[in-house]
C-alpha positions in Angstrom: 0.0 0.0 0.0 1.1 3.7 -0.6 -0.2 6.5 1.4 0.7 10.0 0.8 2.8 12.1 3.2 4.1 9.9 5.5 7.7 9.1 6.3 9.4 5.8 7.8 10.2 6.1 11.8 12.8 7.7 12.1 13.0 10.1 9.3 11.0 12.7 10.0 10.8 12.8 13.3 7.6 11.3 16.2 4.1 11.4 14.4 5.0 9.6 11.1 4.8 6.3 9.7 5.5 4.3 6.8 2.3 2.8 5.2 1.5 -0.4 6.7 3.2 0.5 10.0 0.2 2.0 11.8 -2.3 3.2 9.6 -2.7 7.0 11.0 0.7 7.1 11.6 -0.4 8.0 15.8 2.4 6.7 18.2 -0.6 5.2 20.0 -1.5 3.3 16.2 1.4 0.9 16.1 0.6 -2.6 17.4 1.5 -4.3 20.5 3.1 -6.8 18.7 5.2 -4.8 16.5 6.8 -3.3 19.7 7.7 -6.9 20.7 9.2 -7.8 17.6 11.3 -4.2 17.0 14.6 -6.1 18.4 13.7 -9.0 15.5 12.8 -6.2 13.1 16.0 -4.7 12.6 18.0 -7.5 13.3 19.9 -7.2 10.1 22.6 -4.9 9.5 22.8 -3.7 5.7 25.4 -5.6 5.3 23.9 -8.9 6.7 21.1 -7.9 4.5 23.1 -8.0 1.1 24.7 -11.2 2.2 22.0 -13.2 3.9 19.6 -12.3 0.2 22.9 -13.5 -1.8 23.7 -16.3 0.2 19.8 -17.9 0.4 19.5 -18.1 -3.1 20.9 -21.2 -5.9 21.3 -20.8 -9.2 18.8 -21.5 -11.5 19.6 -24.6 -13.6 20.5 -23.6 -17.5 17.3 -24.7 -19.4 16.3 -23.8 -22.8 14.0 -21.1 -23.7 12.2 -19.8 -27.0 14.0 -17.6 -29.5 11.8 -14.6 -28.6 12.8 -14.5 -24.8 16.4 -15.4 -25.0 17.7 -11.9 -25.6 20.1 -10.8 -23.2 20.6 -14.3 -21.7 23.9 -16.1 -21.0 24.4 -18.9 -23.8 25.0 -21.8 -22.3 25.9 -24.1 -25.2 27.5 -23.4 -28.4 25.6 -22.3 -31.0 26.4 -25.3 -33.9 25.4 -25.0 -37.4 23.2 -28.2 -38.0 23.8 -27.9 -41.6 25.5 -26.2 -44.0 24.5 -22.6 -44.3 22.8 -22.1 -46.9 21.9 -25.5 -47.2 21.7 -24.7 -50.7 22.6 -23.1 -53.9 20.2 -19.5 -54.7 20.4 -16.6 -56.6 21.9 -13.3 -55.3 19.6 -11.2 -57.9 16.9 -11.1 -59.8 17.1 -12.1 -62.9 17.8 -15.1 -65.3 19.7 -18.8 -64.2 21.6 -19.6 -67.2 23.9 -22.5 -68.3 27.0 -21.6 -70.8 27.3 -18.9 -73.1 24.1 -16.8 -74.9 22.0 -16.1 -76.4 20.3 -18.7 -74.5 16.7 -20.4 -74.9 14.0 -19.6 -72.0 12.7 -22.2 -70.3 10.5 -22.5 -67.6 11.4 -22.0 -64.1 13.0 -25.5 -62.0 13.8 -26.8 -65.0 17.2 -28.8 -65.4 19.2 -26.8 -67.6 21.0 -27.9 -71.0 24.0 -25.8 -72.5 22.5 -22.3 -73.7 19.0 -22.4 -71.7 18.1 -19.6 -69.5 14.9 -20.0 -66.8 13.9 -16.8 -64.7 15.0 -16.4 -61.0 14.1 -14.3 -58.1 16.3 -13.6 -55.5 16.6 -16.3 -52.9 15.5 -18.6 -55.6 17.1 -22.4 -55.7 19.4 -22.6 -58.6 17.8 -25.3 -60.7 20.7 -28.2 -61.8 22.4 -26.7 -64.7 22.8 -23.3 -63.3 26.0 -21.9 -63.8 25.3 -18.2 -62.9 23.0 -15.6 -62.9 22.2 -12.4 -65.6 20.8 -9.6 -63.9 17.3 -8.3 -64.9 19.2 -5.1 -66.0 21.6 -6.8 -68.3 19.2 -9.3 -70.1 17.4 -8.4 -72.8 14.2 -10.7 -74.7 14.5 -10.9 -78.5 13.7 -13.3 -81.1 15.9 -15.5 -83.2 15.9 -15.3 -87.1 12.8 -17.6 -87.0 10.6 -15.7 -84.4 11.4 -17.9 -81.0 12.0 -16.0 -78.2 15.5 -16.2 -76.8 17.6 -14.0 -74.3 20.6 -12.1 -74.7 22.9 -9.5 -72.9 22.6 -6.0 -72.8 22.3 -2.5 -71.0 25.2 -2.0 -69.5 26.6 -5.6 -69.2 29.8 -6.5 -69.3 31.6 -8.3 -72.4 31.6 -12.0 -70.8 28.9 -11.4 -68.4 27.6 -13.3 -66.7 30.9 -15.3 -65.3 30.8 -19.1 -64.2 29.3 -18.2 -60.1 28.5 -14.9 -61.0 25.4 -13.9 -58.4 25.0 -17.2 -57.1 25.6 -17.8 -53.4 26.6 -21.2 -53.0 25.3 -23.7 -50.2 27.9 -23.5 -47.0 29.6 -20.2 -47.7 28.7 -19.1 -44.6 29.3 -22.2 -42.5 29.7 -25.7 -42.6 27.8 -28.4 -41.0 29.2 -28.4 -37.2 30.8 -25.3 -37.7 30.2 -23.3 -34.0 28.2 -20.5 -35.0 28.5 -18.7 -31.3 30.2 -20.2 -28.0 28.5 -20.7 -25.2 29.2 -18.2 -22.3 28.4 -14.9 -24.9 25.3 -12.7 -23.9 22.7 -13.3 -26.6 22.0 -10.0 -28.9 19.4 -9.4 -31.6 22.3 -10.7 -34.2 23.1 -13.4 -31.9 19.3 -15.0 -32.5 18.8 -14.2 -36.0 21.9 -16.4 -36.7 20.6 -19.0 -34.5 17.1 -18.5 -36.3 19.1 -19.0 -39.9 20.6 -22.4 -38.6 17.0 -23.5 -37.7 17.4 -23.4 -34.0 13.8 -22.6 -32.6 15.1 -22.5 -28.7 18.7 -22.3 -27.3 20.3 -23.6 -23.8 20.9 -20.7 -21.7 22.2 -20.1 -18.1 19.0 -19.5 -15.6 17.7 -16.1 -15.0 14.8 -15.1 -12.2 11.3 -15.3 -13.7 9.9 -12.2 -11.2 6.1 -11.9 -10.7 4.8 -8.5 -9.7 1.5 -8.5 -6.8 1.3 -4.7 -6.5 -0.9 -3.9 -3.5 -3.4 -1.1 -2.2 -7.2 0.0 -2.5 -6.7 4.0 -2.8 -3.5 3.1 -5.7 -5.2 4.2 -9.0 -3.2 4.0 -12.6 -4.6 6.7 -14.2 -4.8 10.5 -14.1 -4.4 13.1 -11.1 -5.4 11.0 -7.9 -7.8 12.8 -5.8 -7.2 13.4 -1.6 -6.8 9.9 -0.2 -5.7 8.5 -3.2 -2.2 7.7 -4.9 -1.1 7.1 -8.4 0.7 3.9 -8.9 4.4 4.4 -9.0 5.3 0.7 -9.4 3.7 -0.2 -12.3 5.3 2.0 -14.6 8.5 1.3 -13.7 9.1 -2.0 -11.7 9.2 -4.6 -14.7 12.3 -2.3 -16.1 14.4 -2.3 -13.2 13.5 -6.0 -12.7 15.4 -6.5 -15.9 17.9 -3.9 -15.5 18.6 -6.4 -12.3 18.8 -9.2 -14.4 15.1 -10.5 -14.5 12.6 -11.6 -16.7 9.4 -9.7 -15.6 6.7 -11.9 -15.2 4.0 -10.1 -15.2 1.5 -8.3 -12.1 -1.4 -7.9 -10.7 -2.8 -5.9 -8.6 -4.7 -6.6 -5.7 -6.4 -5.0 -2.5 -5.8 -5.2 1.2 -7.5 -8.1 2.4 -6.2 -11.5 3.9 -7.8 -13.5 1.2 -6.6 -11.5 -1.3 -2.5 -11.9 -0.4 -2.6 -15.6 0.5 -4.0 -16.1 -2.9 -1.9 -13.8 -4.8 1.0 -15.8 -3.0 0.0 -19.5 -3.9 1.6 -21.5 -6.4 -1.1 -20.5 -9.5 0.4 -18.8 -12.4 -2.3 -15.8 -13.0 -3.6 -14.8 -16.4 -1.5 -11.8 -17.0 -1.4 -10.5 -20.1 1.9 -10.5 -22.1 3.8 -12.4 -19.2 6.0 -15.2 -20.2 4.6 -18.3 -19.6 7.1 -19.6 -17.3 6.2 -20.2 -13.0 7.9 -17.3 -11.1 11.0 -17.7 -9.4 10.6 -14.9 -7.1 6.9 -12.7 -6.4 8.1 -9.0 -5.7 5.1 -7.6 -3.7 4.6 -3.6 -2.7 3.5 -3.0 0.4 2.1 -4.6 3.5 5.4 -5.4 5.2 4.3 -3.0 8.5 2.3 -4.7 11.3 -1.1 -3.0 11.2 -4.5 -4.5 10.3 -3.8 -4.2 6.9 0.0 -6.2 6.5 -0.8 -9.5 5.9 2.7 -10.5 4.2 3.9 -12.5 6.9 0.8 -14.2 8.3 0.4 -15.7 4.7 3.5 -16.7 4.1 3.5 -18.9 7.6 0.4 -20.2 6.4 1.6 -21.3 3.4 4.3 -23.0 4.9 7.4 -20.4 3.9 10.3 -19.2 6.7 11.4 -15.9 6.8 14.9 -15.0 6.2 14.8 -11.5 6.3 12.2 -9.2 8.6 13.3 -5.9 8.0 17.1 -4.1 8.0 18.3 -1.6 10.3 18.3 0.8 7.8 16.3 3.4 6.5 14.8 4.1 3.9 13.0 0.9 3.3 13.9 -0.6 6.6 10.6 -2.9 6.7 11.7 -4.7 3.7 10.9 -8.8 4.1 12.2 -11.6 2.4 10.8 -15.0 2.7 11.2 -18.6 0.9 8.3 -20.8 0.3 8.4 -24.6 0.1 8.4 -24.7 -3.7 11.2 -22.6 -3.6 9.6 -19.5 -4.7 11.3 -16.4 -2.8 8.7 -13.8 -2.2 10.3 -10.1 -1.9 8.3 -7.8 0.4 9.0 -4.2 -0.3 7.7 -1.1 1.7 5.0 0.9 -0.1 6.5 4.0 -0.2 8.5 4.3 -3.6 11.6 5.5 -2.6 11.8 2.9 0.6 10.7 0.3 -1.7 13.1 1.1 -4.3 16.4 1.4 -1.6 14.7 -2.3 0.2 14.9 -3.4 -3.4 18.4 -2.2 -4.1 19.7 -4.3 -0.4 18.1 -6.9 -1.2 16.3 -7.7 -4.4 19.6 -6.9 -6.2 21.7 -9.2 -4.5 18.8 -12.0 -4.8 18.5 -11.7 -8.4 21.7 -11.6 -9.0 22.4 -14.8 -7.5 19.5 -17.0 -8.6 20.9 -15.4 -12.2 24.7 -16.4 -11.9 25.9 -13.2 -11.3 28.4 -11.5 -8.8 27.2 -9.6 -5.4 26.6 -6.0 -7.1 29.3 -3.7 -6.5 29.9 -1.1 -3.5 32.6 1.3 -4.4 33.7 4.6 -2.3 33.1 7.9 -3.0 34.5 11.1 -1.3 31.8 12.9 0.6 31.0 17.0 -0.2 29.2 17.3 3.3 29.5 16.0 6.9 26.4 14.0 7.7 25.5 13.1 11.5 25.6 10.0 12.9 22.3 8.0 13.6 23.1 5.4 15.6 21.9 2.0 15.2 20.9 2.6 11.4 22.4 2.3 8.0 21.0 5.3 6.0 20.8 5.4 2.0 21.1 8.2 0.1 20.5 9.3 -3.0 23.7 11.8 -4.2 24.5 14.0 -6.9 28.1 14.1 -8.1 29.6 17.7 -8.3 33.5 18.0 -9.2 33.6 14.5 -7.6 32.3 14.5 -4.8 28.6 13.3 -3.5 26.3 15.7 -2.1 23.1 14.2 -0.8 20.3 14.9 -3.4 17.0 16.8 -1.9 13.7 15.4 -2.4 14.3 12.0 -0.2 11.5 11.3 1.8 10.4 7.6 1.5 7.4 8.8 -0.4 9.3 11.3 -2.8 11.1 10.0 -6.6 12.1 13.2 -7.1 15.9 13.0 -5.6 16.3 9.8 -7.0 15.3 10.7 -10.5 18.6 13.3 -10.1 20.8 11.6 -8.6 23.8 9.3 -9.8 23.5 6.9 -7.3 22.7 5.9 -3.3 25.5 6.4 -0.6 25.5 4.0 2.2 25.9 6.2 5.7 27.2 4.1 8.4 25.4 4.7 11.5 27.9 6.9 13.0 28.2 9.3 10.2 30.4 10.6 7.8 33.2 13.3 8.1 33.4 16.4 4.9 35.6 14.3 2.6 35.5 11.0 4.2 35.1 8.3 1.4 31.9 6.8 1.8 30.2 3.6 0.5 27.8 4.3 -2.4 26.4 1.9 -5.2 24.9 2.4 -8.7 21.6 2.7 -9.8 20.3 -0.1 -11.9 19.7 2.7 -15.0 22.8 4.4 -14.3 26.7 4.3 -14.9 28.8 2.6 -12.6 30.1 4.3 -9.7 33.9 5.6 -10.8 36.5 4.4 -8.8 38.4 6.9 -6.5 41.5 7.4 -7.7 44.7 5.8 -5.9 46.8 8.5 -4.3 47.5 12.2 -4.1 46.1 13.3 -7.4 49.1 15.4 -9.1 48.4 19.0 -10.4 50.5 21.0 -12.4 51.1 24.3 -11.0 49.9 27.8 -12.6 52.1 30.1 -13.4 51.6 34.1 -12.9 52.6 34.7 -16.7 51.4 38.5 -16.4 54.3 40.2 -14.4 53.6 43.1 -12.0 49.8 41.0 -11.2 49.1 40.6 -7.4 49.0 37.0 -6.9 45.9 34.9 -6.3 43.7 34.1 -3.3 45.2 30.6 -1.9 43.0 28.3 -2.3 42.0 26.2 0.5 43.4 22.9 1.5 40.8 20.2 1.8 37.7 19.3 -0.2 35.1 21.5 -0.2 31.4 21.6 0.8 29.7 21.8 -2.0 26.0 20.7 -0.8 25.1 24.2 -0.6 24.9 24.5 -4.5 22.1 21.9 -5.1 19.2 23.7 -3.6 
């Protein structure tokens, strides 16, 4: 569920809550048994988080899969010509298959052809036995012979000698031999990559696994279209959540969207592949769901899961945003992802833990954490991992404005999410930051003093220059 203007605990200060944590947001709202379980809550660090998500999944067997989903996937077995390519002998142009030297004698088209026939050929078109080469449309010309029978010659602009023995004929295996490997396995498949395998009459090919993710988008006042009235919410997730599921590395399954009752999730949960339009037909690997991971009346995430058997092996990070963020395993093996409703939480929950997940049910390496210096000091808020979204200015990160848990408008600027420990970060101190999944990498901070050539004062008799100042420099005030 979304709800508009509220903040996590802890970010805005008493009087605030995350949707799903206690409805009106009161103090007074929050459940008795969510009290009891705050010590189990966060009792993941961000760190643990990343790891423990990585570290619970397999990866998915290699399998085949159809042509028409296979883009972007890891071959697993070398591409092998089955025959040769082209299988067989066709024309290059349109025009006329001849045998020998003209004028020749039409025939019809297939025919076997004798010395000094011609037949008619598009291009593509089998070379019939006989056919020695190929006369362009432009170059032939239809006459008669001295007793009125219709027979073809050269002309235009042909050449003396045209056509030559091959000319315009593409022979069977130019391109590749039978058993000839076409691609090796390990190559990520592009567009070329399947037409080839289409042209050697492969229908499917064997590929390395990659997460089949099923979207249950959650909340009664969520609407998809136009300006959402008081009380209500435009859907965030839909628009966007199937693309960063494959910017992660998986195939997006499909959604649905459902409301807030019991019923509702334990049914959206059990093993039935829904009719979704457009979704792969292939049973999910991992069901991302948005919202309900509080502990009001309304969060129903992990009372379903126990019911249907699952364990949970992550109830919420000590961080924040996002810090409700669940992750669970159901019997079948299906991993079901429970993200805050609140976009920005949901997104920075998806980022500790979806990303690590996918990545390792896809074959893939834990996602990278690389330092950046930091432009401003940032307090210390003990106990909790805090992500932020940054801006990049002459190097250094800045934390981006717009970053409530309900906002997108920070992240939609930034160039990626810095990870402040809980006891803060000094002006210049490198800090932990990853990427975002639409985004470059984060650059590597350069090893060692960076060396500067020094300016000269060329123009004698000029008073010299204000020293600069040693140390970075704060440049958080310029992002307004």
């Amino acid at each position: 569920m979304t709800e508009p203007g509220t903040a996590e605990p802890g970010t805005a200060g008493p009087g605030t809550a995350e949707p799903g944590t206690g409805g009106s947001g009161a103090p007074d709202a929050r459940s008795a048994e969510e009290g009891h379980a705050d010590h189990h809550h966060l009792a993941h660090t961000w760190e643990e988080a990343r790891r423990a998500a990585f570290d619970a999944a397999t990866p998915i067997p290699p399998g085949p899969v159809p042509l028409r989903i296979a883009l972007g996937r890891k071959l697993d077995r070398d591409i092998v010509a089955l025959q040769d390519m082209p299988h067989y002998a066709s024309s290059a142009m349109d025009g006329w298959v001849v045998n020998g030297s003209g004028p020749w004698i039409p025939v019809e088209p297939g025919t076997r052809l004798a010395p000094h026939q011609a037949s008619p050929i598009a291009t593509g078109g089998l070379i019939p036995a006989g056919g020695k080469a190929v006369l362009r449309t432009e170059n032939a010309v239809l006459g008669q012979d001295d007793e009125g029978l219709p027979v073809l010659m050269t002309g235009g602009k042909a050449r003396p000698g045209e056509p030559r023995a091959g000319e315009h004929i593409r022979k069977a295996g130019e391109e590749a031999l039978e058993g000839d490997v076409l691609v090796k396995a390990g190559v990520e498949l592009n567009p070329a990559h399947l037409a080839l395998a289409a042209l050697a009459g492969y229908d499917e090919l064997q590929v390395q696994g990659k997460p089949v993710v099923r979207l249950v988008l959650t909340g009664s006042e969520v609407v998809e279209h136009g300006t959402p009235a008081p009380g209500q919410v435009r859907d965030t997730f839909g628009p966007q959540m199937p693309d960063v599921v494959s910017m992660l590395g998986g195939i997006p399954g499909g959604q649905q969207r459902i409301g807030d009752s019991y019923d509702e999730w334990l049914a959206a949960l059990e093993d039935v592949l829904p009719e979704v339009p457009g979704a792969p037909d292939l049973p999910a690997d991992v069901v991302l769901t948005t919202g309900g991971t509080g502990r009001s009346g309304t969060d129903h995430l992990r009372r379903a899961v126990a019911e249907l058997g699952g364990r949970l092996i992550i109830d919420g990070v000590a961080m924040r945003p996002g810090h409700p963020a669940v992750l669970a395993e159901l019997p079948d093996g299906r991993f079901v992802l429970g993200l805050p409703g609140n976009p920005l939480a949901a997104m920075m929950a998806l980022s500790t833990v979806g990303a690590p997940l996918l990545a390792a049910l896809g074959h893939r390496a834990m996602p990278a954490v690389e330092e950046v210096p930091c432009g401003t000091m940032i307090e210390p808020d003990p106990g909790r991992t805090r992500l932020m979204p940054f801006r990049l200015l002459y190097g250094m990160a800045s934390p981006a404005q717009h970053t409530g848990p309900g906002m997108m408008r920070g992240l939609a600027a930034a160039n990626g999410v810095l990870v402040v420990p809980p006891h803060g970060v000094q002006l210049g101190e490198p800090v932990p930051a990853f990427a975002l999944p639409w985004g470059p990498p984060i650059p590597r901070a350069q090893e060692g003093p960076v060396k500067t050539k020094p300016r000269s004062n060329a123009r004698g008799g000029q008073p010299k220059g204000k020293p600069a100042a040693s140390g970075p420099v704060d440049w958080s005030a310029l992002l307004g």
